[in-house]
mmCIF file of the N, C-alpha and C atoms, coordinates in Angstrom:
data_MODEL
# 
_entry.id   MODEL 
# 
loop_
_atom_site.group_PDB 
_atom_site.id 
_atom_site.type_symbol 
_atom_site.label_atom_id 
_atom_site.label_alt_id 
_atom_site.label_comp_id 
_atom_site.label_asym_id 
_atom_site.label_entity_id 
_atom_site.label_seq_id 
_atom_site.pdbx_PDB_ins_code 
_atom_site.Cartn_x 
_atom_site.Cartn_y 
_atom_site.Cartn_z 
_atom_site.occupancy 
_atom_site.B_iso_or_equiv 
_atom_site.pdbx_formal_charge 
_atom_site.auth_seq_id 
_atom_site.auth_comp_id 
_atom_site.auth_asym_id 
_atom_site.auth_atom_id 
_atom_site.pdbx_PDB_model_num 
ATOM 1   N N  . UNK A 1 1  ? -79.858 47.966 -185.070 1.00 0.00 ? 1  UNK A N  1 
ATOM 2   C CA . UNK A 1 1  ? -79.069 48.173 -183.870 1.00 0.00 ? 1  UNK A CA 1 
ATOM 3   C C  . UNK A 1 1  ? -78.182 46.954 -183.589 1.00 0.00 ? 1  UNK A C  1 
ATOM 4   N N  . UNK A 1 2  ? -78.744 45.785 -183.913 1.00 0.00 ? 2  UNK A N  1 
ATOM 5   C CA . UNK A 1 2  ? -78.381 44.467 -183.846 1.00 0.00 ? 2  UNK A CA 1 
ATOM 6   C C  . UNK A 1 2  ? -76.628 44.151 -184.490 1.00 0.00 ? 2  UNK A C  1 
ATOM 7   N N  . UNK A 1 3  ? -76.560 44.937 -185.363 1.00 0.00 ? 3  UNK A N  1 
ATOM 8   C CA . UNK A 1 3  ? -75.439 45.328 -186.845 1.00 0.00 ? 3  UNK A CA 1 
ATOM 9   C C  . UNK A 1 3  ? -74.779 45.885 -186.144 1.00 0.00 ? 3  UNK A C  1 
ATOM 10  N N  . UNK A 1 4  ? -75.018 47.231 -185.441 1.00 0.00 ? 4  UNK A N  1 
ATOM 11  C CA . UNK A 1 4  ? -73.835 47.982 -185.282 1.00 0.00 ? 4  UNK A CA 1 
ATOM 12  C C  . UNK A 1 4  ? -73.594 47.562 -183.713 1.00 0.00 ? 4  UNK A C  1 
ATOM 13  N N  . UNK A 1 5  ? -74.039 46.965 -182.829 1.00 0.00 ? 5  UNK A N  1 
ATOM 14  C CA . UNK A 1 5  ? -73.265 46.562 -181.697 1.00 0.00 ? 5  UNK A CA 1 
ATOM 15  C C  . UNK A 1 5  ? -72.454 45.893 -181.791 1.00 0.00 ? 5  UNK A C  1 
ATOM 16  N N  . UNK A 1 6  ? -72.964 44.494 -182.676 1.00 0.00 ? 6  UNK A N  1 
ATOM 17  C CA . UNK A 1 6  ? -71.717 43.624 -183.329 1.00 0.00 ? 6  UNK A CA 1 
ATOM 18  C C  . UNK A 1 6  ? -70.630 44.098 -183.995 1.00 0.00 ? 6  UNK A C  1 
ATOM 19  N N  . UNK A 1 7  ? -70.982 45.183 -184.444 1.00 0.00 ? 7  UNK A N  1 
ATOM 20  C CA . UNK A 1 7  ? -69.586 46.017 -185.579 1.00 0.00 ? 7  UNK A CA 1 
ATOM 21  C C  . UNK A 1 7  ? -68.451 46.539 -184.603 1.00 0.00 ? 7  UNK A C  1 
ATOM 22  N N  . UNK A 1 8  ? -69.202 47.362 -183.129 1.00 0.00 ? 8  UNK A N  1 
ATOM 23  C CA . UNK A 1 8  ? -68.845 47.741 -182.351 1.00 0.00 ? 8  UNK A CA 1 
ATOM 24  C C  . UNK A 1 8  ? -67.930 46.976 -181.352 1.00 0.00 ? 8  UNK A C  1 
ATOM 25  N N  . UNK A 1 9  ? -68.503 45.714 -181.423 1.00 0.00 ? 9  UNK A N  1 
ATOM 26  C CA . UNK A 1 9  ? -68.186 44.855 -180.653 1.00 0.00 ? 9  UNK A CA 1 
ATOM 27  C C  . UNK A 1 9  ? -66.581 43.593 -181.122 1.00 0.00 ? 9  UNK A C  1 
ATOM 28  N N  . UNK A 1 10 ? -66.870 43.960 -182.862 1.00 0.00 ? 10 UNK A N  1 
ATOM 29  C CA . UNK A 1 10 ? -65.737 43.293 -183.317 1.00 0.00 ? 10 UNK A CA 1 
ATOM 30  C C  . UNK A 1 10 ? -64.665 44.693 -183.357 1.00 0.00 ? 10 UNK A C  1 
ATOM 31  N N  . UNK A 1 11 ? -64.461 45.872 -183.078 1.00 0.00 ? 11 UNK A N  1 
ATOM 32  C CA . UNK A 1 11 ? -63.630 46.661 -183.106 1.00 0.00 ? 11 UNK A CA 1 
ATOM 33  C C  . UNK A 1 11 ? -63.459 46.818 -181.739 1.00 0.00 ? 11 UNK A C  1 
ATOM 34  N N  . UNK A 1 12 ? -64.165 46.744 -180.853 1.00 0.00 ? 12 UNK A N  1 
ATOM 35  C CA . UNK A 1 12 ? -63.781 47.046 -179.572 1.00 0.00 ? 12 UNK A CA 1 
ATOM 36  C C  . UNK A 1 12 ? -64.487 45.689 -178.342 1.00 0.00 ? 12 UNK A C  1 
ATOM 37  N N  . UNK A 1 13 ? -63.713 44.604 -178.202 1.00 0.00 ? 13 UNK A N  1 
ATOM 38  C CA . UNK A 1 13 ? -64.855 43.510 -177.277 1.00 0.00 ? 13 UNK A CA 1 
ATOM 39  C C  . UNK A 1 13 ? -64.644 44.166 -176.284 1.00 0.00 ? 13 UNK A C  1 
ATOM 40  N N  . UNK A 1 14 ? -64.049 44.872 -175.700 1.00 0.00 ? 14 UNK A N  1 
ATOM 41  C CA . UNK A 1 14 ? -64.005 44.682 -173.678 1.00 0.00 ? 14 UNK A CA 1 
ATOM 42  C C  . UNK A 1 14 ? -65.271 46.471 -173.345 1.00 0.00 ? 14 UNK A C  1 
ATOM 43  N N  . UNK A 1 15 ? -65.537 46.494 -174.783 1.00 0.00 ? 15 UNK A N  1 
ATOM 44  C CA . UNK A 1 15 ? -66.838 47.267 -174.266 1.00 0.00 ? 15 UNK A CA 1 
ATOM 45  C C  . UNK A 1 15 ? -68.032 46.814 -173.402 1.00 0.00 ? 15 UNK A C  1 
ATOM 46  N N  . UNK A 1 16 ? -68.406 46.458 -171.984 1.00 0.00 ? 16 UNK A N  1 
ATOM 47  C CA . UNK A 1 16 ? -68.980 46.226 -171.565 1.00 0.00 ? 16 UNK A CA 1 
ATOM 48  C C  . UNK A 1 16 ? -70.893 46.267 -171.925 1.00 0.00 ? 16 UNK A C  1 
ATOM 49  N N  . UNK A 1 17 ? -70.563 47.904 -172.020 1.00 0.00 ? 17 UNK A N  1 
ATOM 50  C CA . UNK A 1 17 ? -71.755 48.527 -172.007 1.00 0.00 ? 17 UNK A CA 1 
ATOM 51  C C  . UNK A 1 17 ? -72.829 48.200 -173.594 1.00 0.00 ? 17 UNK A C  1 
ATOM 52  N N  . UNK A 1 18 ? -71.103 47.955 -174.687 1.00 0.00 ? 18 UNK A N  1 
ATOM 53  C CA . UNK A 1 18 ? -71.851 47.517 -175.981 1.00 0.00 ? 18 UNK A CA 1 
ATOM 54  C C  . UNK A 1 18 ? -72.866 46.179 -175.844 1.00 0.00 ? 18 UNK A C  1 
ATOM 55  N N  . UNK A 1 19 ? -71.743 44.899 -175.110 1.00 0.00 ? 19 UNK A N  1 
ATOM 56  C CA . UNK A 1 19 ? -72.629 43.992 -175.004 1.00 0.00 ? 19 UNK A CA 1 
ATOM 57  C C  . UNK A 1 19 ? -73.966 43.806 -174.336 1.00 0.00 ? 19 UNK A C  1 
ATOM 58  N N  . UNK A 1 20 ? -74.010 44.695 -173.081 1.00 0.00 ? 20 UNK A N  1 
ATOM 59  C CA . UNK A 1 20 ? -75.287 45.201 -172.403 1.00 0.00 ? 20 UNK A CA 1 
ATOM 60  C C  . UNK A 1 20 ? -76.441 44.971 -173.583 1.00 0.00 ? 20 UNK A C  1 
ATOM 61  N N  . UNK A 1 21 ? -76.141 46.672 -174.355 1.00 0.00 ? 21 UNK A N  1 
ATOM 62  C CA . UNK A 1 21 ? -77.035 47.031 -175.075 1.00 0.00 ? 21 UNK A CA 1 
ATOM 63  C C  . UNK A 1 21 ? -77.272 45.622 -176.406 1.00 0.00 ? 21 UNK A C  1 
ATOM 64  N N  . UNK A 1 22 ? -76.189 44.951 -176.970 1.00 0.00 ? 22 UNK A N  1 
ATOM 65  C CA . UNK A 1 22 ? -76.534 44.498 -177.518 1.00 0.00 ? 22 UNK A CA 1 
ATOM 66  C C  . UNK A 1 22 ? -77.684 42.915 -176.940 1.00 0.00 ? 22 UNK A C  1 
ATOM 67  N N  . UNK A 1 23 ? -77.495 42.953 -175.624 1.00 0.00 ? 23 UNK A N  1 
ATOM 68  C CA . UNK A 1 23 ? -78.395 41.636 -175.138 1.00 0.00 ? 23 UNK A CA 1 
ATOM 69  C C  . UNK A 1 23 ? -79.690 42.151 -174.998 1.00 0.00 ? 23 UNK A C  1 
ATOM 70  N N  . UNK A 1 24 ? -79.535 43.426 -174.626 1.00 0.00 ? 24 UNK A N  1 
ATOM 71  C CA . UNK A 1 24 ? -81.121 44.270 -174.998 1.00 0.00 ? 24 UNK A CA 1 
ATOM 72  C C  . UNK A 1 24 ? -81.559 43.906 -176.230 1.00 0.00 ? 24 UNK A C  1 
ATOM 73  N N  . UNK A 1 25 ? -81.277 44.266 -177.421 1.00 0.00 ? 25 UNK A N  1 
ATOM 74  C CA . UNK A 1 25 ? -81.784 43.848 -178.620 1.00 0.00 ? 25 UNK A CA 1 
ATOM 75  C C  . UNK A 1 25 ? -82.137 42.992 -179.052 1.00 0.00 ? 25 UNK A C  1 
ATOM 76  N N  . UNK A 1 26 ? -81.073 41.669 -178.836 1.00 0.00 ? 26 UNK A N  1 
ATOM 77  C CA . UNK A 1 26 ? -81.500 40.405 -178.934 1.00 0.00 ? 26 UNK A CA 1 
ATOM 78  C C  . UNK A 1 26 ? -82.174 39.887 -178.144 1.00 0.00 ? 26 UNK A C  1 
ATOM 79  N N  . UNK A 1 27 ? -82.537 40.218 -176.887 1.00 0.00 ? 27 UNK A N  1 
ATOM 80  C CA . UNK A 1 27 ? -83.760 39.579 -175.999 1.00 0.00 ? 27 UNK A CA 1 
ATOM 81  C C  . UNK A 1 27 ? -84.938 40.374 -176.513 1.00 0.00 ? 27 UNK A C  1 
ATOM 82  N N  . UNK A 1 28 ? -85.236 41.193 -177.503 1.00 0.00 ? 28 UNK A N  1 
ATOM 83  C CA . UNK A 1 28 ? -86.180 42.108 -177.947 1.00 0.00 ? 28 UNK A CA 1 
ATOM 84  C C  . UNK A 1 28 ? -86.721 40.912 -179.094 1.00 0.00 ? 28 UNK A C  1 
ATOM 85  N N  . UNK A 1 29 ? -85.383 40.292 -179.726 1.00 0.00 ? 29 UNK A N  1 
ATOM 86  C CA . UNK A 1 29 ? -86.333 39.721 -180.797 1.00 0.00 ? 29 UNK A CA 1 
ATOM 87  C C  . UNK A 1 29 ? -86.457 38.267 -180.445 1.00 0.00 ? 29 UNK A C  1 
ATOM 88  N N  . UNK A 1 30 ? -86.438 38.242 -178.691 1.00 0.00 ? 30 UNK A N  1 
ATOM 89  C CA . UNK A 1 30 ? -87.027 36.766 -178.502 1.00 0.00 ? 30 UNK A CA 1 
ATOM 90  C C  . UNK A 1 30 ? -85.805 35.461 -178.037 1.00 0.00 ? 30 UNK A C  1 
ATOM 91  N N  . UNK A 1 31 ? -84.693 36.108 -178.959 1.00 0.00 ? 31 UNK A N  1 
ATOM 92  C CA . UNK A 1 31 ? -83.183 35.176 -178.666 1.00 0.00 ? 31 UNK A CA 1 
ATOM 93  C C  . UNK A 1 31 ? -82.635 35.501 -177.062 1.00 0.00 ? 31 UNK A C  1 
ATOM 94  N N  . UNK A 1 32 ? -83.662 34.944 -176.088 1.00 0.00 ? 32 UNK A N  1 
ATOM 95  C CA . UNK A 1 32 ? -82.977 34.914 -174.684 1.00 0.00 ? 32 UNK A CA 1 
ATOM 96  C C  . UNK A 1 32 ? -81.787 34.064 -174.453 1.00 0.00 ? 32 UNK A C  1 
ATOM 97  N N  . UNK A 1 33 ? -81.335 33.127 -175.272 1.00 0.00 ? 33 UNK A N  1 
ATOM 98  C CA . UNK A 1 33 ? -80.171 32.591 -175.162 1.00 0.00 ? 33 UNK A CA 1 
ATOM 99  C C  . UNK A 1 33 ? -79.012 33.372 -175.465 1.00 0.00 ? 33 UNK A C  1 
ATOM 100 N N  . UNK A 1 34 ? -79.057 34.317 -176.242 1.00 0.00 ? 34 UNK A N  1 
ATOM 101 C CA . UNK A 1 34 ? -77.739 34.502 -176.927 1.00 0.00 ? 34 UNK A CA 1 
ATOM 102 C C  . UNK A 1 34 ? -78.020 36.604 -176.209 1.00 0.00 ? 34 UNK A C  1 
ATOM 103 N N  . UNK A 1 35 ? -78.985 36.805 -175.899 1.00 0.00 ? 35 UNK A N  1 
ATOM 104 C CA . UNK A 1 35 ? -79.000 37.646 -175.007 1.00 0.00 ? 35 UNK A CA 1 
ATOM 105 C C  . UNK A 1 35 ? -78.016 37.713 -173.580 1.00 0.00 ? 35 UNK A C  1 
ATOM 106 N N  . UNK A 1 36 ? -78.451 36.530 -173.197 1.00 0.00 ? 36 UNK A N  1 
ATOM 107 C CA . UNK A 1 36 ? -77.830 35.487 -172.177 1.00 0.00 ? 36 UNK A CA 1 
ATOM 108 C C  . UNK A 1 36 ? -76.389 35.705 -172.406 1.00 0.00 ? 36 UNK A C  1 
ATOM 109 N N  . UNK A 1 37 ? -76.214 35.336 -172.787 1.00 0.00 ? 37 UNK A N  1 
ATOM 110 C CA . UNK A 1 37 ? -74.580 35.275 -173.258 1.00 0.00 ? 37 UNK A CA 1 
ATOM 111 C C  . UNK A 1 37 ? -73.998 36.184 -173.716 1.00 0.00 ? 37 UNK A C  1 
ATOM 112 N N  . UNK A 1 38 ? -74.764 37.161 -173.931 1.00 0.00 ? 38 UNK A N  1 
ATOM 113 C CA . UNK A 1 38 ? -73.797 38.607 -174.401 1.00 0.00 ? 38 UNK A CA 1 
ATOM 114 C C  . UNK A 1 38 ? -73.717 39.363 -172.454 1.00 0.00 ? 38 UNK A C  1 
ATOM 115 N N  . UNK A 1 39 ? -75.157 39.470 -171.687 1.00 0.00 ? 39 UNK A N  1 
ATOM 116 C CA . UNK A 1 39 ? -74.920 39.760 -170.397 1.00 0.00 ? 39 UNK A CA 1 
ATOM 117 C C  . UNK A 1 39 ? -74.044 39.191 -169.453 1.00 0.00 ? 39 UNK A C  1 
ATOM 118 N N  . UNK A 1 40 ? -73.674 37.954 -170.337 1.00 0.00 ? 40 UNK A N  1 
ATOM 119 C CA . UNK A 1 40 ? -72.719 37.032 -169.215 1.00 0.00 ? 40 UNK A CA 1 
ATOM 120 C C  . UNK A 1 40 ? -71.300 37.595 -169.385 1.00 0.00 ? 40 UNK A C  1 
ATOM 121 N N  . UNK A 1 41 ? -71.081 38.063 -170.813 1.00 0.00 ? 41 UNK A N  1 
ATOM 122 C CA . UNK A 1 41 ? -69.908 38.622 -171.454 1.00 0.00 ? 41 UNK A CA 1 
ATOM 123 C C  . UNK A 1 41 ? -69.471 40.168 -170.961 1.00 0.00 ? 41 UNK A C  1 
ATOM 124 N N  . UNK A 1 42 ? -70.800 41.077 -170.658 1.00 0.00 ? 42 UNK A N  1 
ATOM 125 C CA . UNK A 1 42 ? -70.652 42.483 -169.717 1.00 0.00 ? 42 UNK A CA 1 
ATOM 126 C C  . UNK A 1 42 ? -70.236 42.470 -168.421 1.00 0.00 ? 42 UNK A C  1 
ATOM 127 N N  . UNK A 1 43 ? -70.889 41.140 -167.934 1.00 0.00 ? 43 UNK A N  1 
ATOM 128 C CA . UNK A 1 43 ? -70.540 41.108 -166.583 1.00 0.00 ? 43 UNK A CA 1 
ATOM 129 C C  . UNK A 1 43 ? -69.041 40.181 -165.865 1.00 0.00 ? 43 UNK A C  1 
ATOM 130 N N  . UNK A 1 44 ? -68.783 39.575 -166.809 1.00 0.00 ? 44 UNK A N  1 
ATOM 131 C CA . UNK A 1 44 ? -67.386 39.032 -166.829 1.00 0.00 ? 44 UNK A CA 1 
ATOM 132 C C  . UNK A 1 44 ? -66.436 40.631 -167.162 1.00 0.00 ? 44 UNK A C  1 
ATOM 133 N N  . UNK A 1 45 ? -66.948 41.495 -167.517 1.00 0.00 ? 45 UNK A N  1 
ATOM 134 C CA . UNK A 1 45 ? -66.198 42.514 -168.218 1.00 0.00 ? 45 UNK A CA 1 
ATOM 135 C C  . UNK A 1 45 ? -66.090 43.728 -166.962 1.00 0.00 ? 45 UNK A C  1 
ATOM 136 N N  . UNK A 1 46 ? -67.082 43.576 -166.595 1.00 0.00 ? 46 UNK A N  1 
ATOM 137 C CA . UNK A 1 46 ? -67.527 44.804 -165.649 1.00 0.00 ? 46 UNK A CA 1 
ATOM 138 C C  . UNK A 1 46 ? -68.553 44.673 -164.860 1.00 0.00 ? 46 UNK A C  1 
ATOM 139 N N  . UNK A 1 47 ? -68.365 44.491 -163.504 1.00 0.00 ? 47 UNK A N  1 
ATOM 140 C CA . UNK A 1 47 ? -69.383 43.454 -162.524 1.00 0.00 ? 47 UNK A CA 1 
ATOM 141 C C  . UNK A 1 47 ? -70.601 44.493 -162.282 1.00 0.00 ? 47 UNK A C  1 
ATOM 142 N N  . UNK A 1 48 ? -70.390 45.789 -162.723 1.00 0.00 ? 48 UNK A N  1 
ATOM 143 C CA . UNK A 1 48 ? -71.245 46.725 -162.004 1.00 0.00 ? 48 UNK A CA 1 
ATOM 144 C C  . UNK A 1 48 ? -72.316 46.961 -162.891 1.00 0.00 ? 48 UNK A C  1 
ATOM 145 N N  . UNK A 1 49 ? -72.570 46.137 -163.581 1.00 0.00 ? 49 UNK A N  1 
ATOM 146 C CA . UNK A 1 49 ? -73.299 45.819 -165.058 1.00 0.00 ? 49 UNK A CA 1 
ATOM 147 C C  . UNK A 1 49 ? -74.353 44.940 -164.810 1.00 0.00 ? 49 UNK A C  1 
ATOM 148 N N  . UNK A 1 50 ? -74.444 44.269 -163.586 1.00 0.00 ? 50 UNK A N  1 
ATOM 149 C CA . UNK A 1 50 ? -75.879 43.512 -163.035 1.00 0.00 ? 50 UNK A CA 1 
ATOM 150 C C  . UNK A 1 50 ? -76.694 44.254 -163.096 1.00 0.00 ? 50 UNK A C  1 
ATOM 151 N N  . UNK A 1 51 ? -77.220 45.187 -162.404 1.00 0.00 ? 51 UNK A N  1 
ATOM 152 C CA . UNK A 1 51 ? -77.976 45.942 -162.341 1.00 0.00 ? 51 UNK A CA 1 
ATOM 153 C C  . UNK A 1 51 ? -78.755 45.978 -163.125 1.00 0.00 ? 51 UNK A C  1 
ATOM 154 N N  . UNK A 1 52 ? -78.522 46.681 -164.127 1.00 0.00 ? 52 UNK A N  1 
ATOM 155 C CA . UNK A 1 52 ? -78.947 46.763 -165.345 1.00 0.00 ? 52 UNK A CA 1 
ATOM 156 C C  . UNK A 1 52 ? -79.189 45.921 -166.391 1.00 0.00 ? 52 UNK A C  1 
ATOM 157 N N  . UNK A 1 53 ? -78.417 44.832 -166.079 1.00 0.00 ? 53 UNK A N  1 
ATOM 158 C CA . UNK A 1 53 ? -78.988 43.400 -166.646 1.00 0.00 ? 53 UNK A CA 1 
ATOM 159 C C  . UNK A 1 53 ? -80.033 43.061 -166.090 1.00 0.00 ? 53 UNK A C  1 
ATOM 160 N N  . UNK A 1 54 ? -80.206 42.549 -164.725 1.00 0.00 ? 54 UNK A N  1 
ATOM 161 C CA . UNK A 1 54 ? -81.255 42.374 -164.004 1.00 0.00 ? 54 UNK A CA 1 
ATOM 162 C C  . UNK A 1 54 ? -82.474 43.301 -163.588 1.00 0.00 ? 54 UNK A C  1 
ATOM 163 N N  . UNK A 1 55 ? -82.469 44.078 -164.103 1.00 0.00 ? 55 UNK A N  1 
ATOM 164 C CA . UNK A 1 55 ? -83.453 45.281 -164.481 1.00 0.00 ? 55 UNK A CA 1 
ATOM 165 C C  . UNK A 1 55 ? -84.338 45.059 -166.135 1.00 0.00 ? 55 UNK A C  1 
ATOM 166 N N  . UNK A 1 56 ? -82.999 44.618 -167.018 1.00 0.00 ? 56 UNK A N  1 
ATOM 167 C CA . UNK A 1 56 ? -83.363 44.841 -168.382 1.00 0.00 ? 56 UNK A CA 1 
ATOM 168 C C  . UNK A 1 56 ? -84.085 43.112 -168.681 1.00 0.00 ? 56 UNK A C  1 
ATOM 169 N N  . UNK A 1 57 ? -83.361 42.034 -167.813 1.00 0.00 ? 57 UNK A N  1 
ATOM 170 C CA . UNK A 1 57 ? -84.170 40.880 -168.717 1.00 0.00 ? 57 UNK A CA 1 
ATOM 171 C C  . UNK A 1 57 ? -85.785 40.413 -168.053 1.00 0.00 ? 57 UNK A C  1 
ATOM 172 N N  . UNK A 1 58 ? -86.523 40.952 -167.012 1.00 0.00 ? 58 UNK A N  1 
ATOM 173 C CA . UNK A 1 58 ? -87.315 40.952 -167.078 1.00 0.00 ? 58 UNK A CA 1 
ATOM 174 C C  . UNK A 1 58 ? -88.674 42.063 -168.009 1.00 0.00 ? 58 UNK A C  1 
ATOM 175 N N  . UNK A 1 59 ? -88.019 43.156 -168.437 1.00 0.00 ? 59 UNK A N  1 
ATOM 176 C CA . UNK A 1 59 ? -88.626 44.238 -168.752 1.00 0.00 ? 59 UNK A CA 1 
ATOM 177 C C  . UNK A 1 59 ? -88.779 43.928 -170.700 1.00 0.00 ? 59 UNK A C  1 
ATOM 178 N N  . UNK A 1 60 ? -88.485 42.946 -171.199 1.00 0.00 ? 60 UNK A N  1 
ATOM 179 C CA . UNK A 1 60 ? -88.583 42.096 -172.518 1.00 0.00 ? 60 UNK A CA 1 
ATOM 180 C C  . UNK A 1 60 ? -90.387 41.561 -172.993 1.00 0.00 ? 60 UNK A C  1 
ATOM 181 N N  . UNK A 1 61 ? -90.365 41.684 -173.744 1.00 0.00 ? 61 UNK A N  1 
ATOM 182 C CA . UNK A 1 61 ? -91.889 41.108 -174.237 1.00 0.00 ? 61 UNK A CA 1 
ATOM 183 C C  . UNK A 1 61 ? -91.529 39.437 -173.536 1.00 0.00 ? 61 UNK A C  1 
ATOM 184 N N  . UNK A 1 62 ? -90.280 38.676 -173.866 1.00 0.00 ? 62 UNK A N  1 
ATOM 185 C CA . UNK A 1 62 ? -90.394 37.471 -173.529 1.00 0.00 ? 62 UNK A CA 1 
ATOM 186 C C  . UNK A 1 62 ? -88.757 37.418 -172.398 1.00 0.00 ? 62 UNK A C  1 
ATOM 187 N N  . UNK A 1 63 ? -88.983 38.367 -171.256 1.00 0.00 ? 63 UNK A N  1 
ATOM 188 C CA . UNK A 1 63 ? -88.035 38.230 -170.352 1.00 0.00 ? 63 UNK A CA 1 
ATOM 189 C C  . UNK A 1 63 ? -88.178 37.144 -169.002 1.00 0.00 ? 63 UNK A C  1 
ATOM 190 N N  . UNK A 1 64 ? -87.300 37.607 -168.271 1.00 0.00 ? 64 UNK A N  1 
ATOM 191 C CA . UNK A 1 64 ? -87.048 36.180 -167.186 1.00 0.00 ? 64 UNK A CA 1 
ATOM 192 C C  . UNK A 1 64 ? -87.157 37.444 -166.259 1.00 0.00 ? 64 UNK A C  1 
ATOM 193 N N  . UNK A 1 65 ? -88.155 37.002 -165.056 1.00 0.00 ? 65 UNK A N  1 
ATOM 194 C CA . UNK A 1 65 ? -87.773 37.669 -163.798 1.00 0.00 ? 65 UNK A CA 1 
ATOM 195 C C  . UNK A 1 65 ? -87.178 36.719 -162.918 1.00 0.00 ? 65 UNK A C  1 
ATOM 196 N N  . UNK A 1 66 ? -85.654 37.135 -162.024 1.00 0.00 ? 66 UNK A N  1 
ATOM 197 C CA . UNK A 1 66 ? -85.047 36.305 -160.875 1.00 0.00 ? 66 UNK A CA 1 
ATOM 198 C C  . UNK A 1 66 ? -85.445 36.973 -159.521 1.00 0.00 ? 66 UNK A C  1 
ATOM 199 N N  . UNK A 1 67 ? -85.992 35.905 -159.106 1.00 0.00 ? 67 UNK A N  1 
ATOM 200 C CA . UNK A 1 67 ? -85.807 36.448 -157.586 1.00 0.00 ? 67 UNK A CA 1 
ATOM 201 C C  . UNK A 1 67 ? -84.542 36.537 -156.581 1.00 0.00 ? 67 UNK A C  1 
ATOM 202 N N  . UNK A 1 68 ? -83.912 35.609 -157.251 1.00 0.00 ? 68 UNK A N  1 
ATOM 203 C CA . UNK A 1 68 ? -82.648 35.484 -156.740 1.00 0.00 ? 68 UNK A CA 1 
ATOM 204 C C  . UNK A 1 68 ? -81.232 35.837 -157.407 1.00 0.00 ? 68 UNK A C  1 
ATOM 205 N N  . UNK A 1 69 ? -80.913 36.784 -156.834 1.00 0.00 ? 69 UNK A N  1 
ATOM 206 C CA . UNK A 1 69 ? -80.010 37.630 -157.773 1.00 0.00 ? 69 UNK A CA 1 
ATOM 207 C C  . UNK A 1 69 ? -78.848 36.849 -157.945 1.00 0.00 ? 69 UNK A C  1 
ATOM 208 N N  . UNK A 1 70 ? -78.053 36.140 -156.243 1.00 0.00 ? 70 UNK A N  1 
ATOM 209 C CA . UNK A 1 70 ? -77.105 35.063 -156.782 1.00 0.00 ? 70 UNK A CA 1 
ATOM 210 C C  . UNK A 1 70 ? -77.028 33.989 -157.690 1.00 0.00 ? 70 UNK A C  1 
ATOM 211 N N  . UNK A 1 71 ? -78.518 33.433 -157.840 1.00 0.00 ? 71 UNK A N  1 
ATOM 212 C CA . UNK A 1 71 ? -78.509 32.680 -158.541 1.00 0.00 ? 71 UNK A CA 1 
ATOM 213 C C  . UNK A 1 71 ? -78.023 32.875 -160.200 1.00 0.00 ? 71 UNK A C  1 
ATOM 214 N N  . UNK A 1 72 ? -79.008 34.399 -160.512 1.00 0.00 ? 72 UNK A N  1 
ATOM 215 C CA . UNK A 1 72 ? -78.744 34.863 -161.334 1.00 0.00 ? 72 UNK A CA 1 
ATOM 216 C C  . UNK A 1 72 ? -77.814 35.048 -161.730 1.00 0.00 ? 72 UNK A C  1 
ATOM 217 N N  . UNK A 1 73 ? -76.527 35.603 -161.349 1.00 0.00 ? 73 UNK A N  1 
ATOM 218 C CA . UNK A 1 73 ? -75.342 36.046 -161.474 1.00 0.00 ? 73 UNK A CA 1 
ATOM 219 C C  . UNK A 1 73 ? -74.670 34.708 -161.756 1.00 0.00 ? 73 UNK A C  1 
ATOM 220 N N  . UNK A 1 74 ? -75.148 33.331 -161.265 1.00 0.00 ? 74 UNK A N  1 
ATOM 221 C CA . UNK A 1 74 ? -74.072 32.036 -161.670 1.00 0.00 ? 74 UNK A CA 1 
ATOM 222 C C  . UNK A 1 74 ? -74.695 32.163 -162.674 1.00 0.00 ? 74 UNK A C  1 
ATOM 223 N N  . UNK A 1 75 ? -75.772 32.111 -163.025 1.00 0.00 ? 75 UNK A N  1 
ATOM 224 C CA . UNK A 1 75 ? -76.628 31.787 -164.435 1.00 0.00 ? 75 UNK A CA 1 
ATOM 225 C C  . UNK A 1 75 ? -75.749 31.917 -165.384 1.00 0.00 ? 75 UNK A C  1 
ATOM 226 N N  . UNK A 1 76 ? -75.548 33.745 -165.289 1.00 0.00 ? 76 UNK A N  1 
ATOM 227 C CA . UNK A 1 76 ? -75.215 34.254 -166.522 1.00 0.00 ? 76 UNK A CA 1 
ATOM 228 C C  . UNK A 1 76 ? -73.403 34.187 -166.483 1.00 0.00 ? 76 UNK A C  1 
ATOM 229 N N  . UNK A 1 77 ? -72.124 33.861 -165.353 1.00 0.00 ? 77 UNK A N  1 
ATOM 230 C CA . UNK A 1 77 ? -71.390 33.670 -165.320 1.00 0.00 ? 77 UNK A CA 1 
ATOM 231 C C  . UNK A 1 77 ? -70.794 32.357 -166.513 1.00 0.00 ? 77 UNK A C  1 
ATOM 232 N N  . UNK A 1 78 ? -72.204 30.924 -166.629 1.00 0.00 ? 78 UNK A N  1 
ATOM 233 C CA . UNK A 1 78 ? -72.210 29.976 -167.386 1.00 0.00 ? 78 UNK A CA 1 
ATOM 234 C C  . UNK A 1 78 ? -70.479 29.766 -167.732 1.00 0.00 ? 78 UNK A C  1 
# 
């Protein structure tokens, strides 16, 4: 899955929803940094994409729960 978001992602970047899914994957295999940075990349893209970020990076074998959603949102703005 990891392959084809990136494939997806070099034919089309301002797909929001690709990078979503692709920070899903990579926070699956543990890479919360670069997870990180693909959600920071959805939500620079399309703000209505928190949600579901902040839903998805605690719900990870090795996720982050925020209590604080602003905070969150500078986090991943980086």
């Amino acid at each position: 899955a990891i392959t084809a978001y990136r494939r997806t992602l070099d034919l089309s970047p301002e797909l929001a929803e690709a990078h979503v899914n692709l920070g899903i994957c990579l926070q699956q295999t543990g890479d919360i940094a670069a997870a990180k940075a693909m959600f920071g990349r959805a939500i620079r893209l399309r703000s209505d994409t928190f949600g579901r970020i902040a839903q998805a990076l605690p719900a990870a074998p090795r996720g982050e729960l925020w209590l604080d959603s602003e905070r969150l949102r500078r986090s991943l703005a980086g």
